[in-house]
VOPA-890153 format. One record per residue (C-alpha): chain; residue number from 1; x, y, z. Coordinates in steps of 0.1 Angstrom, whole numbers, padded with zeros to 4 digits, always signed. Layout:
<sites>
["A"; NUM; [X; Y; Z]]
...
</sites>
This chain:
<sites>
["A"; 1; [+0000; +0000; +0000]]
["A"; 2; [+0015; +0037; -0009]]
["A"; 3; [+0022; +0058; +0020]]
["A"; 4; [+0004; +0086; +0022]]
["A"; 5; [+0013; +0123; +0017]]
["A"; 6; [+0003; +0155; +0027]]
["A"; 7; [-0002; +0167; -0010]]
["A"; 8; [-0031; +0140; -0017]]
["A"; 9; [-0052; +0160; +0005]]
["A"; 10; [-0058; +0188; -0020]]
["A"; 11; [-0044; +0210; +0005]]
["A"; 12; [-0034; +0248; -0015]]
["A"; 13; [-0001; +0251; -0027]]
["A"; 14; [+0014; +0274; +0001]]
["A"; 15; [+0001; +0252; +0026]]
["A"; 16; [+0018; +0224; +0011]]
["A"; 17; [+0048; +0248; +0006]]
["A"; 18; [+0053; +0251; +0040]]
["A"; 19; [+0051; +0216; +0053]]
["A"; 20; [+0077; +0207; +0028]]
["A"; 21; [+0096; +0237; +0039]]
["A"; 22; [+0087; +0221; +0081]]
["A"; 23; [+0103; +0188; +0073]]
["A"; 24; [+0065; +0173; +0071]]
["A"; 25; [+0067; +0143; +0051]]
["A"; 26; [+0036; +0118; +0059]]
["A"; 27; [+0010; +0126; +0084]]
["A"; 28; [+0009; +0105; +0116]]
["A"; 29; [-0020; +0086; +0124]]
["A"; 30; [-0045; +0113; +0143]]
["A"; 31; [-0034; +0136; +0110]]
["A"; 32; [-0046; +0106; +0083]]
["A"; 33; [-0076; +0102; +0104]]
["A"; 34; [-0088; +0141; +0113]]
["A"; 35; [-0075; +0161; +0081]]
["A"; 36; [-0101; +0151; +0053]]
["A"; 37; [-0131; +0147; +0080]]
["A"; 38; [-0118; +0187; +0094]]
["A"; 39; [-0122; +0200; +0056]]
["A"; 40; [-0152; +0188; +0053]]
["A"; 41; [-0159; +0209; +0079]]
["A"; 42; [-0174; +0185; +0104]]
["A"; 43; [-0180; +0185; +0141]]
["A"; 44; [-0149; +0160; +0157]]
["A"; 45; [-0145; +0145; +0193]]
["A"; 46; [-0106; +0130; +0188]]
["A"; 47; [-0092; +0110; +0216]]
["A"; 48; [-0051; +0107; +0214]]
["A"; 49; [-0026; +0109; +0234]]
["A"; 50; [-0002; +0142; +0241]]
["A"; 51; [+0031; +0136; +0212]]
["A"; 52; [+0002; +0121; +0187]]
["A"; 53; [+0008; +0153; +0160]]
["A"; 54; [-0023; +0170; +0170]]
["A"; 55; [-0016; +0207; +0167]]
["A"; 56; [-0011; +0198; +0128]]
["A"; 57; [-0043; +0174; +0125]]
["A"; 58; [-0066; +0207; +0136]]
["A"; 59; [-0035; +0233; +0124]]
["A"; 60; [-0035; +0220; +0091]]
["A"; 61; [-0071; +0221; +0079]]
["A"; 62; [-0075; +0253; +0101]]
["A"; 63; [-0046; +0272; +0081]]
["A"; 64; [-0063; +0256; +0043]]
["A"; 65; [-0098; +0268; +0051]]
["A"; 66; [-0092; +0304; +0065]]
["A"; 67; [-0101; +0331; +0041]]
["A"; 68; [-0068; +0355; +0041]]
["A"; 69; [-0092; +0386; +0028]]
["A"; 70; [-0113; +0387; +0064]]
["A"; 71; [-0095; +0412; +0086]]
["A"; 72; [-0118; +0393; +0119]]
["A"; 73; [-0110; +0358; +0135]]
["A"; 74; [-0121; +0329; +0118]]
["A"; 75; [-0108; +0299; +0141]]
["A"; 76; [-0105; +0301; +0182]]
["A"; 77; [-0080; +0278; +0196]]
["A"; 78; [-0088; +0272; +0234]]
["A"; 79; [-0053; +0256; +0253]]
["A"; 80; [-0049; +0250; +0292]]
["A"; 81; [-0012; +0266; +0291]]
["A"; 82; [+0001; +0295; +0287]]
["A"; 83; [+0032; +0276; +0274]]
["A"; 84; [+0009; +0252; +0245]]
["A"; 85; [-0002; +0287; +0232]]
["A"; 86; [+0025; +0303; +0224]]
["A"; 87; [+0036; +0270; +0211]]
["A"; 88; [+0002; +0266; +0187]]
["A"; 89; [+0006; +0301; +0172]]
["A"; 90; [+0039; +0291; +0167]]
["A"; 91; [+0027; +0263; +0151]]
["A"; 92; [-0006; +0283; +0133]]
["A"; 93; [+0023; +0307; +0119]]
["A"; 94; [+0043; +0281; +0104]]
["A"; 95; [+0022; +0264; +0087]]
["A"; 96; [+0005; +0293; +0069]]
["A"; 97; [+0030; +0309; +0066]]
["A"; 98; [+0027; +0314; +0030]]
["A"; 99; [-0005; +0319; +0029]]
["A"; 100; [+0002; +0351; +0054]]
["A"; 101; [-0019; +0338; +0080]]
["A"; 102; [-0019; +0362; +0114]]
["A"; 103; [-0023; +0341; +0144]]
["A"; 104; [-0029; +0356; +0180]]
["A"; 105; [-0021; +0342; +0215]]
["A"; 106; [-0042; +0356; +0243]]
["A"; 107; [-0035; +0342; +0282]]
["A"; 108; [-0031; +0357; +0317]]
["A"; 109; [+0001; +0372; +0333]]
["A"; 110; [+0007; +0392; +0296]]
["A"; 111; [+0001; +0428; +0293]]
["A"; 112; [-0042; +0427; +0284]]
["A"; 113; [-0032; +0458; +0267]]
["A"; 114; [-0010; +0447; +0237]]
["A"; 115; [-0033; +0418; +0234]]
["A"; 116; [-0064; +0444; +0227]]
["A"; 117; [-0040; +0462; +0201]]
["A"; 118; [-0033; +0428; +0183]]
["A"; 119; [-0064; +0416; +0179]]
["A"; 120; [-0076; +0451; +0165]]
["A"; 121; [-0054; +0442; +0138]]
["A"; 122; [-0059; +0417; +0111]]
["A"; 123; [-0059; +0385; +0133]]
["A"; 124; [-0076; +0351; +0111]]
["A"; 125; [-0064; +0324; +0144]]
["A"; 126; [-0067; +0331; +0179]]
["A"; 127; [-0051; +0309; +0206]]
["A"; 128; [-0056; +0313; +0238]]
["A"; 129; [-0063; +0299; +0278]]
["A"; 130; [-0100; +0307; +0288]]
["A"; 131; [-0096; +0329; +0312]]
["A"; 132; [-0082; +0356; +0290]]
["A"; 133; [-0105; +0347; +0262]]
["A"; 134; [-0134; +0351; +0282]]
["A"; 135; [-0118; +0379; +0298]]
["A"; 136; [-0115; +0396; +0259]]
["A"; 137; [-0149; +0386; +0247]]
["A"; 138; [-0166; +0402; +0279]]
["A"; 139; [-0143; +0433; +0274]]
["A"; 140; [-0155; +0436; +0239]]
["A"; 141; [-0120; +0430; +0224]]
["A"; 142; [-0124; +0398; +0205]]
["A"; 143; [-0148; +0401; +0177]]
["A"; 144; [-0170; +0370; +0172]]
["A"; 145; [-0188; +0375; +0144]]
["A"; 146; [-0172; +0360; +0118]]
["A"; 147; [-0161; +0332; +0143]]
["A"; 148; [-0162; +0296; +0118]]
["A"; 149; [-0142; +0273; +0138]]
["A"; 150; [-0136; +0264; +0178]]
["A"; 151; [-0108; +0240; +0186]]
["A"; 152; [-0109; +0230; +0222]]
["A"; 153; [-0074; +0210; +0228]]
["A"; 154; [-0066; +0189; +0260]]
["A"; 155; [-0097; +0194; +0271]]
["A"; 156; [-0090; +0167; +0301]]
["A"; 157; [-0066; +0193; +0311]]
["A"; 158; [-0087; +0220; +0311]]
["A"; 159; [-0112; +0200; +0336]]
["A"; 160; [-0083; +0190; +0358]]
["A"; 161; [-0070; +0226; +0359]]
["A"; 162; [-0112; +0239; +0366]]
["A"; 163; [-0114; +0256; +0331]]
["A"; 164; [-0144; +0235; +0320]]
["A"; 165; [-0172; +0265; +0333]]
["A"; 166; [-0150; +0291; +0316]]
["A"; 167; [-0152; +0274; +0282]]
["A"; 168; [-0190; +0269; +0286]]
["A"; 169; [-0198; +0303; +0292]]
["A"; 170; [-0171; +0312; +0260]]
["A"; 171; [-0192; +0285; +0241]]
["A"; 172; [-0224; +0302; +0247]]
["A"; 173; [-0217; +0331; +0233]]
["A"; 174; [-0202; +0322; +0203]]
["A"; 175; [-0219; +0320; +0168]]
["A"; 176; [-0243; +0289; +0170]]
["A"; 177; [-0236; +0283; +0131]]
["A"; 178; [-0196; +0271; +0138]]
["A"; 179; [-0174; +0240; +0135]]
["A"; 180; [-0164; +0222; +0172]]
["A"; 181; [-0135; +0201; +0171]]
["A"; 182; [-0124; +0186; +0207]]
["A"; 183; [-0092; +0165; +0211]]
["A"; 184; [-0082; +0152; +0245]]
["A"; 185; [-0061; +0122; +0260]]
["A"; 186; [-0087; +0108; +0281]]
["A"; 187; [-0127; +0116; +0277]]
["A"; 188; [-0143; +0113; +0316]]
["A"; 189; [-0180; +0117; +0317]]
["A"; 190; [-0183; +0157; +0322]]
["A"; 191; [-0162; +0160; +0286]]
["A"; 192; [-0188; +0135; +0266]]
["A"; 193; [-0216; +0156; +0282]]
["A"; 194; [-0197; +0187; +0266]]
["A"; 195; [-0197; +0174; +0238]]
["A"; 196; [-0232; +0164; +0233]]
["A"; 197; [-0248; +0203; +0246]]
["A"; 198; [-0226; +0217; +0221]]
["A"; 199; [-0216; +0194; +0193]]
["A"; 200; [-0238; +0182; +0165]]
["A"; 201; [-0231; +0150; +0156]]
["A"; 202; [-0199; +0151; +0161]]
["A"; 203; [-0179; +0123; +0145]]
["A"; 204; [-0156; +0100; +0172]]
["A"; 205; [-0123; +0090; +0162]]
["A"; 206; [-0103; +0074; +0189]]
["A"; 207; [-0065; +0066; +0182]]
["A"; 208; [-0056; +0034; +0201]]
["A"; 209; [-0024; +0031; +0217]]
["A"; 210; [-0008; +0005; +0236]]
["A"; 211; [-0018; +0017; +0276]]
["A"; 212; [-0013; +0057; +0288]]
["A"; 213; [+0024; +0051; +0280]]
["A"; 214; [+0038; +0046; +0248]]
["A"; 215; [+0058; +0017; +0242]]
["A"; 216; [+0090; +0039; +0234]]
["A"; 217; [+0093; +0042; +0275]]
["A"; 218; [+0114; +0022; +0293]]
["A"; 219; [+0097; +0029; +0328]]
["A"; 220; [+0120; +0018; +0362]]
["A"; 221; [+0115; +0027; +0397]]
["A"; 222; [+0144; +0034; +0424]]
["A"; 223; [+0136; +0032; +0459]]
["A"; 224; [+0150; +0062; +0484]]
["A"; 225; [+0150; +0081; +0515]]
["A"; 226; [+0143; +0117; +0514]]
["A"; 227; [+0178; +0126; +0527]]
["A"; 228; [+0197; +0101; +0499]]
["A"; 229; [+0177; +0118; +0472]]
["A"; 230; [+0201; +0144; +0453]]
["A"; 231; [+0232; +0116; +0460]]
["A"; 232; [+0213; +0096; +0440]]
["A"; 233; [+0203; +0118; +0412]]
["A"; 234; [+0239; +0128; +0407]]
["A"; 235; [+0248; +0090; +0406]]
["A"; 236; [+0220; +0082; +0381]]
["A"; 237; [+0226; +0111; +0356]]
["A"; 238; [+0263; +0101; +0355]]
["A"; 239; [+0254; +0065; +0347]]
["A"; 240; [+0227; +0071; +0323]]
["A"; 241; [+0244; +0104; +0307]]
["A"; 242; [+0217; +0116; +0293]]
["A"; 243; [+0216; +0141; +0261]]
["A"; 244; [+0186; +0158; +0272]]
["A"; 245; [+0168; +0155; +0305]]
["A"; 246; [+0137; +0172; +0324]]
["A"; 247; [+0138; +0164; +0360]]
["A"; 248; [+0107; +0170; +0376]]
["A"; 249; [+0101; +0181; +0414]]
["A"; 250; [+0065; +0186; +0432]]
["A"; 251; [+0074; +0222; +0443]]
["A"; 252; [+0087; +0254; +0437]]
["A"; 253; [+0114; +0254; +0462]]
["A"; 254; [+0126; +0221; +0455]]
["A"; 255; [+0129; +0234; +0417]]
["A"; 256; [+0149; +0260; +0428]]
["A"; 257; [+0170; +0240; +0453]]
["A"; 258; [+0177; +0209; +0431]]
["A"; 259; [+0188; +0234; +0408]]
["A"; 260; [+0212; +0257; +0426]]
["A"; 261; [+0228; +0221; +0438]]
["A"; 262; [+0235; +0211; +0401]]
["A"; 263; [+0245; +0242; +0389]]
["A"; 264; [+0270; +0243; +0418]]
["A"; 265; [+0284; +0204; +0405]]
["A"; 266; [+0286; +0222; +0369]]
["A"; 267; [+0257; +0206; +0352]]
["A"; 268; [+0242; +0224; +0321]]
["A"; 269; [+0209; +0239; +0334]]
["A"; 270; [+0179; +0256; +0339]]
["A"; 271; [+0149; +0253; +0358]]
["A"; 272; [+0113; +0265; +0352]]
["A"; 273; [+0079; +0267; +0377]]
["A"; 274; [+0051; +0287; +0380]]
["A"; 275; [+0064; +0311; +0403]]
["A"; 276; [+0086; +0328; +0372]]
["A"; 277; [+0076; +0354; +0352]]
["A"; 278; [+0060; +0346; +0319]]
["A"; 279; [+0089; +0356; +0296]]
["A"; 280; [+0115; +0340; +0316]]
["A"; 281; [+0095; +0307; +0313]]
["A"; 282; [+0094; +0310; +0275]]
["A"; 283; [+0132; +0320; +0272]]
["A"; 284; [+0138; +0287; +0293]]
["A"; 285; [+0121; +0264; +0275]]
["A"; 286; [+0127; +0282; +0241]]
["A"; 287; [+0162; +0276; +0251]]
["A"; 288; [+0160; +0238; +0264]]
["A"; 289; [+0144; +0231; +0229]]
["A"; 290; [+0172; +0244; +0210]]
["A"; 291; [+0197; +0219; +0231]]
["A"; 292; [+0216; +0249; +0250]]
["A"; 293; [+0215; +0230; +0278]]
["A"; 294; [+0211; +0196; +0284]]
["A"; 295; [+0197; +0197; +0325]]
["A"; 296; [+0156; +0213; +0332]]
["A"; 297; [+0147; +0209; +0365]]
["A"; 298; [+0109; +0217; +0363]]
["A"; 299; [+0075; +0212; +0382]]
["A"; 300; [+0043; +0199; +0366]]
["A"; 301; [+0041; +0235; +0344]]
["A"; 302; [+0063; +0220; +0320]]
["A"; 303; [+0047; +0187; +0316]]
["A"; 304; [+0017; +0199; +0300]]
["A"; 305; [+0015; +0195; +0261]]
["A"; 306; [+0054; +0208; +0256]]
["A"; 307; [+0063; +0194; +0227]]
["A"; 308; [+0103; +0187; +0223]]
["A"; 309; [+0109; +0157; +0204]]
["A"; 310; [+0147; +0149; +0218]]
["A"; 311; [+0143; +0144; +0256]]
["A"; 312; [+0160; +0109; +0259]]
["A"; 313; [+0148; +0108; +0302]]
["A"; 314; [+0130; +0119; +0324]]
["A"; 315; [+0137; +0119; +0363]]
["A"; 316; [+0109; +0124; +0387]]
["A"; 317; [+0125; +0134; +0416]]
["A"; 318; [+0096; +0137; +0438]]
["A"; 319; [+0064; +0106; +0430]]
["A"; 320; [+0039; +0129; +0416]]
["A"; 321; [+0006; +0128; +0437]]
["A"; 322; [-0019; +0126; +0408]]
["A"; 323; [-0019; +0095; +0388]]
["A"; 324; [-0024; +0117; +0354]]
["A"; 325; [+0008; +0134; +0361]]
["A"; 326; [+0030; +0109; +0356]]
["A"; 327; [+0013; +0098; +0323]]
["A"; 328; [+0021; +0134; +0313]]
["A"; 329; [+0057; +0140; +0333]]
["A"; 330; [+0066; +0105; +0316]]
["A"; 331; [+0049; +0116; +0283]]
["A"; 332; [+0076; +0141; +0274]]
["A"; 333; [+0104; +0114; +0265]]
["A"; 334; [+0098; +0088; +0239]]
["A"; 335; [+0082; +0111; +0213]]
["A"; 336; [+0087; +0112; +0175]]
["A"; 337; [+0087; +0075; +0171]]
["A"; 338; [+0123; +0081; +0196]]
["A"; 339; [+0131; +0058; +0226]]
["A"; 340; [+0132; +0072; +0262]]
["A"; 341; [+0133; +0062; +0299]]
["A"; 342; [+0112; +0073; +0325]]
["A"; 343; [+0132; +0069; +0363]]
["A"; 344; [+0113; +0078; +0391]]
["A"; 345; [+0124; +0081; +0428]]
["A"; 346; [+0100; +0065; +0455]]
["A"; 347; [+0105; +0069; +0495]]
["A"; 348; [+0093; +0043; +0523]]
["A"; 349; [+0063; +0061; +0530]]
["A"; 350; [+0050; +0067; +0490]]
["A"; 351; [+0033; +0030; +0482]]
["A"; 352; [+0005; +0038; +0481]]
["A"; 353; [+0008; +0064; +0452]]
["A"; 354; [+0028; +0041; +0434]]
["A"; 355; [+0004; +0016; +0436]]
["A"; 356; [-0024; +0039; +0421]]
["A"; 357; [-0001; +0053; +0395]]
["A"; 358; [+0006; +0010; +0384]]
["A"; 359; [-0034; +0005; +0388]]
["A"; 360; [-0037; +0037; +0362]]
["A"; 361; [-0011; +0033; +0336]]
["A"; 362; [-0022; -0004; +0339]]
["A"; 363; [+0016; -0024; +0350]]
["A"; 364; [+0038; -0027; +0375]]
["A"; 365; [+0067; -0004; +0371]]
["A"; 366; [+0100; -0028; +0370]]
["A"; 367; [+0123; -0019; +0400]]
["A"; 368; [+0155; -0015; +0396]]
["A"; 369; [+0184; -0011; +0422]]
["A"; 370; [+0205; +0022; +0426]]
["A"; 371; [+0236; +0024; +0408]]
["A"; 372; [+0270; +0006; +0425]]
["A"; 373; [+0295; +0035; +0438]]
["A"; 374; [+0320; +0013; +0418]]
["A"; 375; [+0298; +0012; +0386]]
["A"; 376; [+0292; +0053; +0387]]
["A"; 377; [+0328; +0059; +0392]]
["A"; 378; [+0334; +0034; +0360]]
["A"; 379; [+0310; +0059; +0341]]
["A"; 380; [+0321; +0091; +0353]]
["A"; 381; [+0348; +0095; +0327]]
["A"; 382; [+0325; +0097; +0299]]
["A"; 383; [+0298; +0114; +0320]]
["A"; 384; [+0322; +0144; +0327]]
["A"; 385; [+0337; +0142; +0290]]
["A"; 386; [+0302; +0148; +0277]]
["A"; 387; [+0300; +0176; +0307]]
["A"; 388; [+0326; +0192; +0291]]
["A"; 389; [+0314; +0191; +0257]]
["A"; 390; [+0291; +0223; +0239]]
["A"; 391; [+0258; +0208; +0229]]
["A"; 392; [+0249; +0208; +0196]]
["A"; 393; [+0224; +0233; +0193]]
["A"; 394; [+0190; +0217; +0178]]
["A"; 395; [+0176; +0240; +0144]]
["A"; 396; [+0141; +0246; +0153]]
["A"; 397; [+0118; +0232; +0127]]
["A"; 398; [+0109; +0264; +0113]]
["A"; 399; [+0147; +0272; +0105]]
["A"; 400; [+0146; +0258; +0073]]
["A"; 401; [+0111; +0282; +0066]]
["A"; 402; [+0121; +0314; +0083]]
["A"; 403; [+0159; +0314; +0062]]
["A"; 404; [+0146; +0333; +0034]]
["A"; 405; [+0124; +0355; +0057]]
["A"; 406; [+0131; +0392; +0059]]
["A"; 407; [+0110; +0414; +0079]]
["A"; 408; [+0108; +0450; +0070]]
["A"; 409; [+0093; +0481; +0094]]
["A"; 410; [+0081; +0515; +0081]]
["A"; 411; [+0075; +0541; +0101]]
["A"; 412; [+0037; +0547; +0092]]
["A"; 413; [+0006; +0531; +0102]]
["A"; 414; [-0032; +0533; +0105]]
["A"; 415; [-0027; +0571; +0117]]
["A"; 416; [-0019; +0577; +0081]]
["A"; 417; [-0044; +0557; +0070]]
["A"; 418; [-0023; +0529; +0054]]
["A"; 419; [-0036; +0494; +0051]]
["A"; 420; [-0022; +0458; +0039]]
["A"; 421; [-0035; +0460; +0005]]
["A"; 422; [-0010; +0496; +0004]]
["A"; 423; [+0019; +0476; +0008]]
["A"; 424; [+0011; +0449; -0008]]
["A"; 425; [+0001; +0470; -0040]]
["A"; 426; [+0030; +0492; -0040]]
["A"; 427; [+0059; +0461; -0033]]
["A"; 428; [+0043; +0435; -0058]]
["A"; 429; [+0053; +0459; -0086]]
["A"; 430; [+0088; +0457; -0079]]
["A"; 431; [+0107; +0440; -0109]]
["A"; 432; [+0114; +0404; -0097]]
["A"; 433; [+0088; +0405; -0071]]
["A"; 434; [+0048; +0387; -0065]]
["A"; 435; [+0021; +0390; -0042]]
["A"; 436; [+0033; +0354; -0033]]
["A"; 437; [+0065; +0369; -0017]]
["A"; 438; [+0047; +0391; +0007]]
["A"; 439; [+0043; +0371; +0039]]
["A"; 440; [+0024; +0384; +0073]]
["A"; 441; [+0019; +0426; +0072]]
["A"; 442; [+0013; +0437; +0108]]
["A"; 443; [+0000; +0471; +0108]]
["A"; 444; [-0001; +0496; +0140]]
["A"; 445; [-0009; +0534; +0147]]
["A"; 446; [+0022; +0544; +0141]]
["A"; 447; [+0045; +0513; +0131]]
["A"; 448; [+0042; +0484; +0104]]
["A"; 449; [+0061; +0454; +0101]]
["A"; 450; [+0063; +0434; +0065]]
["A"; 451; [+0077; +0398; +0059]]
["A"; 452; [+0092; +0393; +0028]]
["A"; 453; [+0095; +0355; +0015]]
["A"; 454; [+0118; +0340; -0009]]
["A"; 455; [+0154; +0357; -0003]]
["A"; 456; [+0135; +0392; -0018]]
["A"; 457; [+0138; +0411; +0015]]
["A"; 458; [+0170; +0431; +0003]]
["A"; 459; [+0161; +0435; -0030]]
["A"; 460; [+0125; +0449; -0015]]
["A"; 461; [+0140; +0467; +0014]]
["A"; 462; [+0166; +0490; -0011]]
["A"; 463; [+0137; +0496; -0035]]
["A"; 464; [+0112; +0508; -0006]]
["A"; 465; [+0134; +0535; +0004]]
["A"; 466; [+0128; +0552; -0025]]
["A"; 467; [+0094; +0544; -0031]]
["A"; 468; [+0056; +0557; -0016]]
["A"; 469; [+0034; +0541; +0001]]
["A"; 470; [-0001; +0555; -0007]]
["A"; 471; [+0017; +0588; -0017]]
["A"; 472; [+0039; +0587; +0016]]
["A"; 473; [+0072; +0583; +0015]]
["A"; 474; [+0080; +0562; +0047]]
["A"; 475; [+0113; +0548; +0064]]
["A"; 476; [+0121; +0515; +0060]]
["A"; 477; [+0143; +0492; +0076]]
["A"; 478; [+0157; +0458; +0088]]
["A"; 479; [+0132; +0450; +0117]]
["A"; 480; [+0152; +0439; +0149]]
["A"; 481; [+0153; +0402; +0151]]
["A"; 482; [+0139; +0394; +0184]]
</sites>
């Protein structure tokens, strides 16, 4: 049987364009099964696990179906992390990017502000947590009318987290005439009732797997006392050596204390919780993806739909209380089709949440013993060697798309009564340039920023200083790459 491709979905060119350009070869499994039922724009309840490919099952059809003309959202992307938006328009931007798509990501702790400015502006995708949505819509600042398409993504999530009565009350007031597509890892009773109030006939597609782990794990337990607990982790990452770890710890404090320790030993690493402003978190993990260190010590915040595909282990220094969280601590190793191994530490006095975690993820958890003081210092030559070493740092997947990206500002916006179809009019009849090269215009009061595609941003940047915009002549420049 022939594999399937992307292209034999009659996707448009420039949506194809930029998979090629992501690396995108042949959809995974919740991708075959949700891309042609999404463009025929039908109501979906998906069920798949967190590493599955779902952002580009509902990202893809979402970007093909958008109509680039209407200046209003089309699609609303409701996430339970801050983190998972900023990674979805991320995701929402890449893949249309040539077909200039403007995506938007709205959540709490981020100046409400600069969100209202953004979405005044041409904004086709929204993404957002439902707080800040609903805080938006009730504000007035999130135009609804021309509203086609809700996605609602880890919904499970959003019920553990209490989001569920939040994304009712943004359901009922959104156009009744609209496409609902739900995806979620596990679907409890209060999800399925969700879905019928606000679904019709939604189509069920459930993507088995194996258990709540994937079969790329290789799960093992180590029991400790509390007091043992960072000799051990130092004796464990210098026998497994790993490329790319997160270490997870229940608190803040311990975060910040496991971290200080292996920073003092040298380790590469960072460490990320809930307790750190908004930007730092992003720089951290933005960082971590990239491969510039190799070390995260984290709490649960980082477990939830981060999506790095090169994490060979993860450590879970403290036993997570909730069952769930170990399915999605564990979750973020083994992804891609990769192996990985999942270590976790237990004390005396933690059985019984290791028994409810086994009873959950439905086996027993081999045990295995704690590394020999004779075997670690075997190992520590090549552990400290690889110590030593600069990490390769990982090219992002949109690399390869962004290369022949320039983006241009001029000093002129809707004060002076410019629009998108200005610039796009005045740089498309530049010798040796289309409408095709013009990527996302973001236009301001006083500021607009242009992408230019296809290695044309010099030749575009040198002719637009000597050219008018709608009669103005207007400085251009090199935009600062953030």
């Amino acid at each position: 049987m022939t594999e399937i491709k992307f292209i034999d979905y009659k996707l448009s060119d420039e949506i194809v364009r930029a998979l090629e350009s992501l690396g995108y070869q042949h959809p995974t499994e919740v991708q075959r099964e949700v891309i042609p039922v999404a463009l025929q724009k039908r109501d979906l309840v998906v069920k798949s696990q967190t590493g599955s490919g779902k952002t580009a099952a509902f990202g893809i059809p979402l970007c093909d179906m958008v109509d680039w003309q209407e200046n209003k959202p089309q699609a609303l992307i409701l996430t339970p992390t801050r983190e998972l938006a900023v990674q979805i328009k991320e995701d929402i931007t890449n893949i249309g990017r040539f077909k200039r798509i403007k995506a938007t990501a709205v959540y709490g702790k981020s100046p409400f502000a600069q969100q209202k400015a953004e979405l005044k502006q041409k904004s086709h995708v929204v993404v957002g947590t439902p707080g800040r949505v609903l805080d938006h819509i009730e504000r007035g600042t999130f135009a609804l009318d021309r509203l086609t398409h809700l996605v609602i993504d880890e919904a499970d999530e959003m019920l553990n987290m209490g989001f569920i009565e939040q994304v009712e009350a943004i359901i009922k007031v959104l156009p009744q005439d609209r496409v609902t597509m739900l995806f979620s890892a596990t679907l409890p009773d209060s999800i399925k009732k969700l879905c019928h109030k606000y679904m019709k006939e939604p189509l069920d597609i459930e993507i088995k797997a194996t258990g709540l782990t994937t079969e790329k794990i290789e799960h093992a337990v180590i029991e400790v006392k509390e007091d043992d607990k960072f000799t051990l982790l130092r004796d464990v990452t210098i026998v497994e050596n790993p490329d790319s770890c997160i270490i997870f710890c229940r608190t803040k404090d311990k975060v910040d204390q496991v971290c200080e320790q292996l920073v003092e030993l040298e380790y590469p690493c960072d460490m990320i919780h809930g307790g750190m402003l908004q930007e730092d978190r992003l720089a951290v993990m933005d960082e971590f993806r990239r491969g510039e260190f190799r070390y995260l010590v984290a709490t649960d915040v980082a477990a939830r739909g981060i999506d790095i595909d090169n994490i060979t282990h993860v450590i879970n220094y403290d036993l997570p209380l909730e069952k769930e969280s170990y399915v999605h601590r564990t979750g973020r190793t083994g992804r891609a089709g990769k192996q990985g191994k999942a270590i976790t530490f237990v004390t005396p006095f933690e059985g019984k949440f290791l028994t409810e975690i086994q009873s959950y993820i439905g086996f027993t958890i081999p045990t295995m013993p704690a590394p020999s003081k004779e075997y670690v210092l075997d190992m520590k030559n090549d552990f400290e060697a690889k110590l030593k070493t600069r990490p390769k740092i990982k090219k992002s997947k949109s690399e390869q798309l962004n290369r022949q990206i320039m983006k241009l500002y001029f000093n002129g916006g809707k004060k002076k009564k410019i629009r998108a179809v200005d610039f796009v009019g005045t740089i498309a009849k530049i010798d040796g340039v289309k409408a095709e090269d013009i990527g996302i215009i973001t236009i301001q009061d006083n500021v607009s920023y242009v992408e230019i595609l296809n290695g044309k941003g010099p030749l575009v940047l040198k002719v637009m200083k000597n050219t008018k915009v709608k009669g103005k002549v207007l400085k251009v420049s090199e935009a600062n790459k953030r």
